[in-house]
N, C-alpha and C positions, 0 to 999 in steps of 0.2 A: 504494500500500500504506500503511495506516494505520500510524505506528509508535508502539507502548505508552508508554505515560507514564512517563519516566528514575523510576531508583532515587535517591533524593536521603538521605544521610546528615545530621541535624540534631545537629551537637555541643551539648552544655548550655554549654559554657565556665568562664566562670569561676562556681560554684555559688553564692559568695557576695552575687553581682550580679543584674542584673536579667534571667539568660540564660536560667534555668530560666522562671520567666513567662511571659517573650517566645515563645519557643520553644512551650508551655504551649498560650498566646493562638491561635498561630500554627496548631496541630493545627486547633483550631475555625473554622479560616477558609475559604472554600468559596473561596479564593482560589488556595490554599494545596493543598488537593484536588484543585482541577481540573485541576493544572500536574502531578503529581507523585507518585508513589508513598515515602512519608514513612519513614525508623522513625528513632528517638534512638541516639545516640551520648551514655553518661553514667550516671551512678545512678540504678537504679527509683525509690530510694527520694525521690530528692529529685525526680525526676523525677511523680512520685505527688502529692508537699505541694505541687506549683506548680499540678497541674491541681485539686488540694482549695482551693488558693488562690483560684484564679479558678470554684468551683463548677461541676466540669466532671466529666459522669461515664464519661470513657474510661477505660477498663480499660488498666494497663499489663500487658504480658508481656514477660517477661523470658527473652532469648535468652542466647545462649554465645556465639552467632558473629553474623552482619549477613545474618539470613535470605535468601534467594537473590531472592527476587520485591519485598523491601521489605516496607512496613505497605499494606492495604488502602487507594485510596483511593476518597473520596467519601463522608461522613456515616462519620467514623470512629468503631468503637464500643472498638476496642482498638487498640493501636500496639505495635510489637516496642522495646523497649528494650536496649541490649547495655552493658553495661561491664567495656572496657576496663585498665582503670586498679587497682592493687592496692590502692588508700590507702583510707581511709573516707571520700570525700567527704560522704557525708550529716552529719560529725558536726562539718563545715565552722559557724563562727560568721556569721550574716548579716551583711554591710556591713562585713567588715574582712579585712584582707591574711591571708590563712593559706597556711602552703606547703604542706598536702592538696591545696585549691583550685587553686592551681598547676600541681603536680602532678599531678594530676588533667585538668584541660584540654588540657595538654600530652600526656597518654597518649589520651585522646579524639581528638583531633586526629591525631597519628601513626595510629592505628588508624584512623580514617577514611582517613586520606591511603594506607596502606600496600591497603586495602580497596578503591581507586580504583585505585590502580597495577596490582592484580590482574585487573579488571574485574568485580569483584564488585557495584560498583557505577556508578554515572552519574556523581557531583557530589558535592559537600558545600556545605553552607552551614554557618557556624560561629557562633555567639554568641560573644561579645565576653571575651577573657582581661584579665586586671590580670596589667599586665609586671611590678609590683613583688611580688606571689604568684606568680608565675613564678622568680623571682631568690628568693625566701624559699627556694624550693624547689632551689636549685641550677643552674637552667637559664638560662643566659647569655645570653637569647636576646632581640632588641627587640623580638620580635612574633610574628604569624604568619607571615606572608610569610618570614622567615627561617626558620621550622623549617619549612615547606611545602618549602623550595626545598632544603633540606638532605635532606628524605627523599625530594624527585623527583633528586637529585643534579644540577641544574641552575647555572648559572654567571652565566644571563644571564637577568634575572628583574625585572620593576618591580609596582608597588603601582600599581592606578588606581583611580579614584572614577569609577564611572559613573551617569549621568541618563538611565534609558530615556526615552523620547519623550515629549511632550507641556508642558503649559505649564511656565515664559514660555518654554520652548526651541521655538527655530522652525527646527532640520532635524528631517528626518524619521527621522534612526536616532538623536538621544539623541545626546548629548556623553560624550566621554570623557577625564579628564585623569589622564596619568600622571606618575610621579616616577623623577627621574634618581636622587637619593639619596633615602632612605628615615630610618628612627626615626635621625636624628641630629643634634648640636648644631648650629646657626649657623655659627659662627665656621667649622665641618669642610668646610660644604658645597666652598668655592669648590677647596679641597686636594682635594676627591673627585671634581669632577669630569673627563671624560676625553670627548676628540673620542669616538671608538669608542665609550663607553658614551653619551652622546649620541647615536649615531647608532643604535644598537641597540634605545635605547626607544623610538627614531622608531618605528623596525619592527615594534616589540611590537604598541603602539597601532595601526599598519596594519594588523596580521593578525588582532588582536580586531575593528577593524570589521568588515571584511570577512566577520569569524563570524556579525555581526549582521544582513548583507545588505547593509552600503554599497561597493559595487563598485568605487569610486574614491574614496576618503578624504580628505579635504583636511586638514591637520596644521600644527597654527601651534608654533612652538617658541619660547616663552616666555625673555626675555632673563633674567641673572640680576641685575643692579644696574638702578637707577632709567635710567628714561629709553632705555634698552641701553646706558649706558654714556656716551651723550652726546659721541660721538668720544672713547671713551678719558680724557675727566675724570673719570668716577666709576668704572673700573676697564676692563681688557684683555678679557674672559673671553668679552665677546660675538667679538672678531675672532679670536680666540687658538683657542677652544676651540667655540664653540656655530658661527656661521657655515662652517668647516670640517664641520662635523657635518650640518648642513642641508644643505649643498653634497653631501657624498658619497652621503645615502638621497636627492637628488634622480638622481642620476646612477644611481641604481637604478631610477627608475620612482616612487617615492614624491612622492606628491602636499605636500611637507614646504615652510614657506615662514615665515623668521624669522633673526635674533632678534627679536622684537617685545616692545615692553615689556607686561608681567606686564597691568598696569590696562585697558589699550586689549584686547590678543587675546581675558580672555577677556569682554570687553563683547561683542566681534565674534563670540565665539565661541556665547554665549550667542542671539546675534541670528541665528544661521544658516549664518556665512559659514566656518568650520572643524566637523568632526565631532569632531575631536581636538586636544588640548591637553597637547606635554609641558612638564612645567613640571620649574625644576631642583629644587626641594627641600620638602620634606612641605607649609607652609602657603601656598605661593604659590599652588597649584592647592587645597588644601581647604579654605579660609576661603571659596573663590567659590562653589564647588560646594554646600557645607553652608550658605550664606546664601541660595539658590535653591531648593534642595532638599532640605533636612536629611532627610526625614522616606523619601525617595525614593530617595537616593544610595547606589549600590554599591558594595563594595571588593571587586573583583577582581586577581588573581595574575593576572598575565602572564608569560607564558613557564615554565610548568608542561604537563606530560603529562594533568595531570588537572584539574578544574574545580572551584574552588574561589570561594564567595562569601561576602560576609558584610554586616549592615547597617553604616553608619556609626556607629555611635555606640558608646560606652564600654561597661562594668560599671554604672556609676553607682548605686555602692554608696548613694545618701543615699537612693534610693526602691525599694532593692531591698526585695522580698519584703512589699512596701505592699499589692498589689494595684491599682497605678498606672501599670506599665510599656505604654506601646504597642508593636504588634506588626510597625504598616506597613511599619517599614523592613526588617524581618526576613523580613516575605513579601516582599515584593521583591526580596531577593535572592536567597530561594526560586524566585521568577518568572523572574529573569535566569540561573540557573543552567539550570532547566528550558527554557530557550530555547538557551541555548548546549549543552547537552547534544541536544536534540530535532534541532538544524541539524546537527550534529557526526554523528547518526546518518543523517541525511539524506542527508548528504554522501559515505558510506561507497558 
């Protein structure tokens, strides 16, 4: 039985940035159509000046609610639009912090998320918030991945950057690295981390492969001081904390094998010999990933009820609303949502 192309929710994010274009870019892309049944999450209005931007003549419509079947796809000639949010975002300033914008993203988002939990929809993919428009606006929040996991009411939740298949990566389902701690200082990580939550993002990262079709996952788990620690001279955390953690999702069946230092696993990992890489804190796994694959890498939410993607990259306010912004990484995570939704329904 053929199953119908997922409902995919596209948030604009933050308006001020480069999400409305991207997004915009992204309608036009037959890459983007093939995978997906489309509509916006965000303001017609600005939603409108991004596709007048890039000289595009899709008609928006303008819904109330997140139409039941999605936007048309394949050679879109309109797209449903819905906004959530009570503030003005269209009257948002391009390229600078406003707490509309903010706010605004943050109701786009909830509204998608809450429109997912209902099964009104497949997935979302998100453009990219400014956490400092976020906190203008009152919302305490480091990211996405926090207010996702706040409105799935979840406990146990990590951030990964995934690399579907292809080059220089040589396994065949794409790399995936997660994070034990998420948007926080340095100096917090070694205090935050915890065997159990260690052992937990082992498992996330298991059960996303596995979504993707690798039946037996192999999991390298990333030391967190130079060298692992070099027997205890440049700190305890591999023996204390991470090896304990490796030890216990092995004795579950988990194919988990570390602490390995950071430089080496993900060389190895990149070369084929792991599908997954948790690493313990935000740049030890995305400096590698985003220097391999900036333009390709995914940020997926683990351990959510509902499917959530986004590309890697910012706002990046200095080339918003230029008519400069590329679209790849955004379809991409359009593509990777659609896949994880389409296997999801398979599986059913």
């Amino acid at each position: 039985m053929t199953v119908p192309l997922p409902r995919i929710a596209l948030t604009l994010g933050d308006v001020a940035g480069i999400g409305p274009e991207v997004v915009a870019r992204a309608l036009l892309d037959e890459r983007l159509t093939a995978c997906c049944r489309p509509f916006v999450v965000g303001h017609p209005e600005v939603l409108r000046r991004a596709l007048t931007l890039i000289k595009s003549d899709i008609a928006v419509r303008e819904v109330s609610s997140l139409p039941p079947g999605g936007g048309e796809a394949k050679n879109l000639k309109s797209i449903d639009c819905w906004n959530p949010s009570a503030g003005d975002a269209a009257a948002v300033p391009i390229g600078r912090i406003d707490p509309r914008a903010g706010r605004a993203a943050y109701d786009y988002l909830v509204a998608a998320t809450r429109a997912a939990l209902r099964g009104e929809i497949d997935a979302i993919t998100t453009a990219p918030l400014n956490k400092a428009a976020l906190h203008a606006a009152g919302l305490n929040y480091p990211g996405h991945t926090e207010i996702l996991a706040e409105e799935c009411g979840v406990r146990e939740f990590a951030m990964m950057l995934y690399l579907p298949p292809g080059e220089p990566l040589r396994g065949p389902f794409g790399l995936g690295v997660a994070h034990v701690t998420l948007h926080t200082s340095i100096k917090s990580v070694p205090g935050l981390l915890t065997t159990p939550h260690i052992e937990e993002t082992v498992h996330l990262i298991d059960r996303f492969l596995k979504r993707v079709g690798c039946e037996s996952p192999r999991i390298g788990v990333c030391a967190l001081n130079p060298h692992a620690g070099e027997e205890g001279l440049f700190g305890a955390e591999e023996a204390t904390l991470i090896a304990p953690a490796v030890e216990a999702a092995c004795r579950t069946g988990v194919l988990a094998t570390g602490p390995i230092p950071a430089d080496a696993l993900l060389r190895r990992a990149v070369h084929g010999e792991f599908d997954g890489v948790a690493a313990m804190y935000h740049d030890q796994g995305h400096i590698a990933l985003k220097l391999i694959g900036f333009e390709r890498a995914v940020n997926v939410t683990l351990g959510l009820p509902v499917i959530r993607t986004s590309p890697s990259h910012g706002t990046a306010f200095d080339i918003a609303w230029q008519g400069h912004a590329r679209a790849d990484g955004f379809i991409e995570a359009v593509r990777t949502a659609a896949m994880l939704a389409t296997n999801r329904k398979q599986g059913e």
